[in-house]
N, C-alpha and C positions, 0 to 999 in steps of 0.2 A: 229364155231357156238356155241351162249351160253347154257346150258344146262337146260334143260323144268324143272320148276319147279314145278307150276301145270297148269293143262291142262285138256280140260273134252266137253262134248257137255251139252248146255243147254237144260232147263227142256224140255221132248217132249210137254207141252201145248204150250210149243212158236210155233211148228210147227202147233200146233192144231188152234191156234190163228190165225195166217199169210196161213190160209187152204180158206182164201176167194176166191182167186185166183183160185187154183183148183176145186174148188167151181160153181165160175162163170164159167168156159173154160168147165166143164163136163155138166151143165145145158142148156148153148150155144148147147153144142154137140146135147145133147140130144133132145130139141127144135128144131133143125136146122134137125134134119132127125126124125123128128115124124113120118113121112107117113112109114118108115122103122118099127118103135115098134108099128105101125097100124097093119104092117102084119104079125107080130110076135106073135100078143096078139089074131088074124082071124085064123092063122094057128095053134099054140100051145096051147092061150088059156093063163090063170092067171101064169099056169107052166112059160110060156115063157119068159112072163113081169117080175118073177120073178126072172130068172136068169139075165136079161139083166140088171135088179137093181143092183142084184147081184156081179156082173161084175162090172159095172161103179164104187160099192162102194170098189170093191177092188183096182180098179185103181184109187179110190180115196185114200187110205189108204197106197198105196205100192208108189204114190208122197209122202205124207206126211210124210212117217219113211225116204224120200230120202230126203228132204227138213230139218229134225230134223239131221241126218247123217252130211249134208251138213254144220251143224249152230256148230262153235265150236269153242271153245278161246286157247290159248298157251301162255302162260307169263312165260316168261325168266328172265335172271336178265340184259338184257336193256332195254324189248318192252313186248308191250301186243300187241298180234295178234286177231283181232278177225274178224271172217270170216262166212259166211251167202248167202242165195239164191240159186236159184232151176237151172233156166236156165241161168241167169246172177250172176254168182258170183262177191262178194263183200269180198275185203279184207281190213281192216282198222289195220292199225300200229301206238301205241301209246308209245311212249317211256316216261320210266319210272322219268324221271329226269325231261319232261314236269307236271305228273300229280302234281297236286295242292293240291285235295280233294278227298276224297272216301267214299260215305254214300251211305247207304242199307236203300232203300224203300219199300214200304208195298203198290203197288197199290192196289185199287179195286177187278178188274177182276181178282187178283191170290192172294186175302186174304183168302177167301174159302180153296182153294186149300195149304197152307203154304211158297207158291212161292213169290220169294224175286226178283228185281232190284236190281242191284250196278251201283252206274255214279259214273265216272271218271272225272274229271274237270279241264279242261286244259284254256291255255290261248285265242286255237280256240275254246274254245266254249266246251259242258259237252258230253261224249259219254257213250250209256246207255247199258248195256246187264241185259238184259228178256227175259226170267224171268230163274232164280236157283233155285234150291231146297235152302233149309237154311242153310243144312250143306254146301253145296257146295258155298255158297254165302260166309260165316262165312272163309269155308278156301281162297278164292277167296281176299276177304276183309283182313286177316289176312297177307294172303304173299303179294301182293300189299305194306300195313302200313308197314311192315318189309324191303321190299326193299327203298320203296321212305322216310318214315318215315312220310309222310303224315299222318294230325289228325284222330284218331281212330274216330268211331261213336257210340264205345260201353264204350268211358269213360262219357256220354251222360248223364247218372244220375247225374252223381256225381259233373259234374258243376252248377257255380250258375244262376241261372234266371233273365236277363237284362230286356226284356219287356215282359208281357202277356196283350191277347188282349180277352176281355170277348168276349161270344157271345152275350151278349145285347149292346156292347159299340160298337161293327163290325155292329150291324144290325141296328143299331140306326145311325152312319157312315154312312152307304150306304144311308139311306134313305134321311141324308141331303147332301150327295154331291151336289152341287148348278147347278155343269153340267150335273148330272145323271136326274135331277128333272126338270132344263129345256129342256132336250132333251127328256125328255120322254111327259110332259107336249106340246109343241111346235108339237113333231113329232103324239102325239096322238090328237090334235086336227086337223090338215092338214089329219089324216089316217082317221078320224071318218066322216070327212065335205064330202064326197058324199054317204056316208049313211044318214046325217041328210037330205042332200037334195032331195034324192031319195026316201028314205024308202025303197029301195030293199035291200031283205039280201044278193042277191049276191055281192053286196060292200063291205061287209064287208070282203072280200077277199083282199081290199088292203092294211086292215090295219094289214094283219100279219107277214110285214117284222117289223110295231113298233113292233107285241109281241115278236118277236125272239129278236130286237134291248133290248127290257126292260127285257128280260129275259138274256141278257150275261150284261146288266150292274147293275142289283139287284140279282135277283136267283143265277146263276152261279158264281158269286162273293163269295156268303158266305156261302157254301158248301168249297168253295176250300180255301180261307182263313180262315176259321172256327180253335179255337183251337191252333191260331199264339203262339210260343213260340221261342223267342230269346234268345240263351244261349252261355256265354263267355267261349270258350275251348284256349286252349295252342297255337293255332296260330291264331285265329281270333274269330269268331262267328259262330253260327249253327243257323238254322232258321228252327219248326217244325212245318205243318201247314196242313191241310186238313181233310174233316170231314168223305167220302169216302175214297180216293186215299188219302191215309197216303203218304207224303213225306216229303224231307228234306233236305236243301244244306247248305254249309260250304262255307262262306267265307272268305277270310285271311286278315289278318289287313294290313300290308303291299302290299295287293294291290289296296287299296280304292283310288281311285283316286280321289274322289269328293262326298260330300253329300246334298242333294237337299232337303229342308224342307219346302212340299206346305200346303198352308191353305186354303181349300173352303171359300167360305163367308158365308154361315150357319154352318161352324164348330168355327167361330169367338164368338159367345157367351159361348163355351163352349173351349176355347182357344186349340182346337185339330190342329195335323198334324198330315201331312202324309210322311214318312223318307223313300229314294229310296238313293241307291248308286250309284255310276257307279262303275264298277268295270273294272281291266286290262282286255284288250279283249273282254269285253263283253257290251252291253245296262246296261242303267237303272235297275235294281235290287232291288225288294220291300225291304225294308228289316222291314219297322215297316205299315201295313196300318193304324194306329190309333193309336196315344199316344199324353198326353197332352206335352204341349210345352216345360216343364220342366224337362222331360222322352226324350223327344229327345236332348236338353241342356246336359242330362248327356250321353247320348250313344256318344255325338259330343267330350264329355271329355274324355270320356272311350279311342275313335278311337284318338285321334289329340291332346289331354292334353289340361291343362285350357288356355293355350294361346289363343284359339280360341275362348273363351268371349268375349277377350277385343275387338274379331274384329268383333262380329254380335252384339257389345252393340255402335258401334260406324258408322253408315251408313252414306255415306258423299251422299246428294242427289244431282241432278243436276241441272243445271244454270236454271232462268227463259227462256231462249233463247228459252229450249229443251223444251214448251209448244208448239212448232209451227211445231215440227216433230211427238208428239204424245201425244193423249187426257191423257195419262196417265201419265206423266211426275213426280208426282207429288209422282210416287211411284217407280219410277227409281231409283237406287244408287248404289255406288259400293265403297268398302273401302279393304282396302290391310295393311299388315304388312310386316314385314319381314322373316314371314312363310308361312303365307298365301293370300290368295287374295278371296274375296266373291261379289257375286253378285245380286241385287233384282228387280225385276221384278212382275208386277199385281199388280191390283186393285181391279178390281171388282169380275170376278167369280174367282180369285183365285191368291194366293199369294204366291211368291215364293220366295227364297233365298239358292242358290249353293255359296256351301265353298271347298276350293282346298289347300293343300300345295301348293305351289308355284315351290315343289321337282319333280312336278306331271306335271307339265307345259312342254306340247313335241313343243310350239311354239307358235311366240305373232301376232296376225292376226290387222291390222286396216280397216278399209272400211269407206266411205264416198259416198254416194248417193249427187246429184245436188241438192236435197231439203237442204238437210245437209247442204250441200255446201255453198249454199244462206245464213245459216244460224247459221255457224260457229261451228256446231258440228259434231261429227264422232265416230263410233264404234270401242272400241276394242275387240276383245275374242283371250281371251286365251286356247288356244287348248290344249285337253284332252287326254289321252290310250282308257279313256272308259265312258261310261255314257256322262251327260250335261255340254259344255263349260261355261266355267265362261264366265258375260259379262259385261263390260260397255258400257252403252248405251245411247245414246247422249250426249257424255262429249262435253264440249269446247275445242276446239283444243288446245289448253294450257296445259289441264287434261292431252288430248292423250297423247300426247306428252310425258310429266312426267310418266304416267301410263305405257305406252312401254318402257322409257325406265328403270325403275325401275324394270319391269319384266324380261326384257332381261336381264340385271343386275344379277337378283336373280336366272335366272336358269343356265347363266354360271358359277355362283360361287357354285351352286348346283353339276352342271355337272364335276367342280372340283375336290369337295367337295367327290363325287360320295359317299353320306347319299341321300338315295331311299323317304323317308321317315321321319319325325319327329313322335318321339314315347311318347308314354306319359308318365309323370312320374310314377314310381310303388311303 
């Protein structure tokens, strides 16, 4: 067995926090036999009810220090153990040579208090423990970086600043997303029409699934993205961002699998996107909500090197034929090198283009539908680790053709090759 190196139980407000539970089951209790604290309060009097509070709260409190007892981590020098819960225990093991990233957050609910988050960021996905005291979080953070060698988050100053996102340029963003403004426009007039028609106020009760809808796509937006800061560290990126619940995650350059750069149609006057990742093992990954086109140009240099101009300056679009599979046709295209391969998609409420090494490519897909068919075109995508496949989409069977097989081409001489990645010049 390897030898503990630190070890400790997290802060008791975790237990205090996750006290809902005993919470609910002691107020059940207590509801559920009232007629019991009826004859307690007839027979004793204020004394009685007083003890019987008394009581419940101690057997609220003597779960809770069992439940805090219960919540506790042990990192060795293979695995982090961390373990949790009252009546069903929960043990999670994460080995050390999986994590990725290690960044200390600053939620809301434990900034009062001094109490720290640390995630861990693996390739299933981030595991979080809350909340630590600082110091405990600091040494916690410190021996983790030490064994895996994973990016510090306390060399965080002293890197340089890739994008910043004002709050007038976020809130001015949200308010012309072109899908945010028809769905709230479209869903608030359909919520409003049996009030106008009625005139009873009691209608107005159906329109508050719109205000919760336009409150997570404007409100809750730019609180959490509020304060975006992207900053270049020693093995990828760091993203800081939240105007309550301070948070922050670490991406690594080598494992971008793809970067997708959309454009509203009302961010077109003002040539904005919007930069998501995919990243290994994981979805989609914001990584910029708002920078002009030229800021995401250089972040695409920064990740992939200048090679990857010459292939979003050169979109090959597709045949007249592909008007007869989609009104959009006209914004369809897909163009490849011999690093990479990109793909574009929309027209109208939004416009898109995913870029891929070609290193990244786990598999080359074609399909063809009977419309297609009729009509001498067919899909390829090329299949990803994580985030959005690259696509071409209505090529002429001629393209397919060429287009699979020059991918297949390029990932076995990849797979050879066994380079993860093209890096940029430095």
């Amino acid at each position: 067995m390897s030898d503990v190196i630190e070890s400790g139980h997290l802060h008791p407000i975790t237990a205090v926090r996750r006290a809902w539970v005993q919470i609910s089951v002691l107020g059940w209790f207590a509801w559920d036999n009232r007629d019991v604290f009826d004859e307690i309060a007839e027979k004793f009097g204020s004394l009685g009810l007083a003890a019987s509070a008394t009581a419940l709260l101690v057997v609220l409190l003597v779960t809770v220090f069992v439940s805090w007892r219960k919540t506790a981590f042990t990192l060795t020098a293979d695995h982090l153990d961390y373990r949790y819960g009252l009546l069903w225990q929960v043990e999670r093991r994460i080995q050390l040579d999986q994590i990725r990233t290690v960044d200390i957050e600053h939620p809301l609910f434990g900034r009062p208090l001094g109490v720290r988050a640390v995630t861990f960021s693996t390739a299933s996905g981030p595991t979080k423990l809350a909340y630590l005291g600082p110091h405990a979080a600091d040494r916690l953070h410190d021996a983790v970086v030490t064994q895996t060698g994973a990016p510090s988050a306390k060399k965080i100053g002293t890197e340089g600043v890739v994008a910043h996102v004002t709050a007038t340029d976020l809130a001015l963003s949200i308010l012309l997303d072109a899908e945010v403004v028809l769905g709230l426009v479209v869903g608030g007039a359909v919520s409003f029409v049996p009030f106008i028609l009625s005139g009873h106020a009691l209608s107005l009760g159906l329109a508050l699934p719109w205000f919760r809808s336009a409150w997570r796509a404007t409100g809750k937006r730019f609180p959490r993205q509020h304060g975006w800061v992207v900053r270049e560290v020693e093995a990828g990126y760091r993203t800081e961002f939240g105007l309550f619940n301070k948070q922050q995650y670490t991406w690594q350059r080598d494992r971008i699998s793809s970067i997708t750069v959309h454009q509203p149609l009302l961010w077109r006057s003002r040539n904005w996107v919007r930069v998501t990742g995919g990243i290994v093992g994981h979805e989609d990954l914001l990584l910029v909500p708002v920078a002009t086109r030229s800021q995401a140009e250089r972040m695409l240099v920064r990740i992939y090197g200048p090679d990857v101009l010459e292939l979003l300056d050169n979109p090959v679009r597709v045949s007249r034929r592909a008007r007869w599979c989609t009104l959009w046709w006209r914004a369809c295209a897909f163009s490849y090198t011999e690093g990479f391969a990109a793909g574009w998609r929309g027209l109208f409420l939004k416009q898109t283009v995913t870029v891929s090494p070609v290193s990244r490519i786990l598999g080359v897909r074609v399909t063809q539908g009977p419309w297609q068919r009729l009509h001498g075109v067919s899909h390829v995508t090329l299949e990803l680790p994580g985030g959005t496949d690259v696509e071409a989409v209505n090529r002429s069977v001629e393209e397919t053709v060429g287009i699979a097989a020059a991918m297949r081409r390029a990932c076995v001489r990849t797979a050879r090759a066994g380079t993860p990645i093209s890096r940029p010049a430095t």
